[in-house]
C-alpha positions, 0 to 999 in steps of 0.5 A: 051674767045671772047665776043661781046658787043652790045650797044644801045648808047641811052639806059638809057640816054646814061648810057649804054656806061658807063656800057658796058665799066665797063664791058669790062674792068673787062673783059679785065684784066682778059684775055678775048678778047671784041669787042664793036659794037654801035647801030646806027639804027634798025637791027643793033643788029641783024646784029652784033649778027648773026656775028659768032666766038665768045662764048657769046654776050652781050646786053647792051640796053632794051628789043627792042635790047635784042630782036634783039639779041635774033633774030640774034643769033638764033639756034647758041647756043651762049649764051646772056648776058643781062647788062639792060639799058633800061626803063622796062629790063622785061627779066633781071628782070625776071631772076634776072640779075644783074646790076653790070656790075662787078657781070654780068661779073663774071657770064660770065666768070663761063658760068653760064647759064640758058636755056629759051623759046622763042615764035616764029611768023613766023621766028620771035623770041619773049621773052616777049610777043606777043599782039593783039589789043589795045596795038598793036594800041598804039605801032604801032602809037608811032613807027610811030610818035617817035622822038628819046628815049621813057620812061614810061611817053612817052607813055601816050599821044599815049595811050589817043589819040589811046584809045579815038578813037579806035573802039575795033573790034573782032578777032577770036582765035584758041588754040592749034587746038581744042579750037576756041573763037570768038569775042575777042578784045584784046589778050595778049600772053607772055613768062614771068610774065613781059609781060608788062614791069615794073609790072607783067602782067602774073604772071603765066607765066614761061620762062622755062615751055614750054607754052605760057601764053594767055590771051583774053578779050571781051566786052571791053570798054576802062573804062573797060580795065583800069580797067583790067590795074589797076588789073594786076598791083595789082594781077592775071588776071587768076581769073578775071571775064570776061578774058579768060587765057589759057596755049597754044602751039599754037595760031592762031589769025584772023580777023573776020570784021575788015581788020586792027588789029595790032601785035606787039611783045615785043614792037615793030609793027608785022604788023596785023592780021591773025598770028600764034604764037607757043612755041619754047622751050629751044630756048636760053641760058642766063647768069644769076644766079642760 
């Protein structure tokens, strides 16, 4: 058996070298054959996980490497591995990963796999979640200003200075081809019920159901969308008044008056609208338990 480590050096504080060479030495006594590649920039991960001849790659980052991973090893079949050492781990928390380096690498010597969804936004992959609006806006102004790592606490300065200024402009939304809604000003499109990271966003959603989970606000205010925050964090948003949450296949999002809406995907800046985002089923194997 050939395993790839691919580290994000900074993850957790540096904790993920540390977890990754637990790893590697639990898999190293037992025969297998490793190979350690660390992250220096962006696409170095996708880049090292579309390198072939190997039976499983192994994440030791957050969800911004898983995703890169998740990119680079794609239609190969190779399964991926999760060891979380980022700030929110939304896919290893949604299927129950372990921490343990120890019990993760068990898993992988069983080749106990689980086979899950991804969406797809052009030739781009996406696990947890696509968005369009207000937190597009945040997340592209942090990537712009970013110095290094970012926790939870990182965002909340980007998240005052973007919201106290944003005009929430509207966007059309076509759903599977049939279904048209005009005048939304914020569109949330997951894969998992932790689309927004540490609490679950959507928690109808499944990464093995061969949906998308959409949800789309209008008539927001930037009082009413912490109040919306605030509810997600507590319960459903399915059921909330106001908020339209459909199961699709396939969306299409495009501007109506203003030119400049962003897009991101799980974290990260997309660009900006229009998109067209749709289901890719049992798109990837995961180690993880039954």
């Amino acid at each position: 058996m050939r395993i790839r480590l691919i580290v994000n050096p900074t993850a957790g504080r540096g904790n993920g070298l540390y977890l990754a060479k637990r790893l590697e030495n639990f898999l190293v006594t037992r025969g297998v054959r490793t190979e350690t590649v660390r992250t220096n920039q962006k696409g170095d991960a996708l880049r090292a996980a579309a390198q072939p001849d190997v039976d499983c790659v192994v994440v030791v980052g957050g969800d911004g490497t898983v995703n890169e991973v998740a990119n680079g090893i794609g239609q190969s079949g190779i399964p991926m591995a999760l060891l979380p050492a980022g700030t929110a781990n939304a896919i290893a928390r949604e299927l129950h990963i372990p921490k343990s380096p120890e019990t993760l690498g068990e898993l992988i010597l069983r080749n106990q796999t689980r086979t899950i969804d991804a969406g797809l936004c052009g030739n781009r992959r996406f696990l947890l979640c696509g968005g369009a609006g207000p937190d597009a806006a945040v997340i592209h102004y942090v990537h712009k200003k970013r110095k290094g790592r970012l926790g939870v606490t990182g965002y909340l300065l980007p998240v005052l200075l973007v919201m106290t200024k944003y005009s929430f402009p509207s966007f059309r939304v076509t759903l599977d081809d049939y279904e048209t809604f005009d005048g939304i000003q914020y569109a949330v499109i997951a894969n998992c019920k932790y689309s927004a990271g540490i609490f679950p966003a959507t928690r109808e959603a499944s990464v093995a159901d061969g949906l998308l989970d959409l949800v789309m606000f209008h008539n927001l205010n930037i009082v009413r969308l912490a109040g919306y925050a605030a509810r997600s964090f507590f319960g459903s948003l399915a059921t909330s008044k106001d908020v339209i949450y459909r199961k699709v296949k396939t969306v299409i999002m495009e501007p109506l008056e203003e030119p400049s809406i962003h897009f991101q995907l799980d974290g990260d800046p997309a660009g900006f609208l229009p998109v067209t985002i749709e289901i890719e089923t049992c798109a990837m194997k995961i180690i993880a338990p039954d």
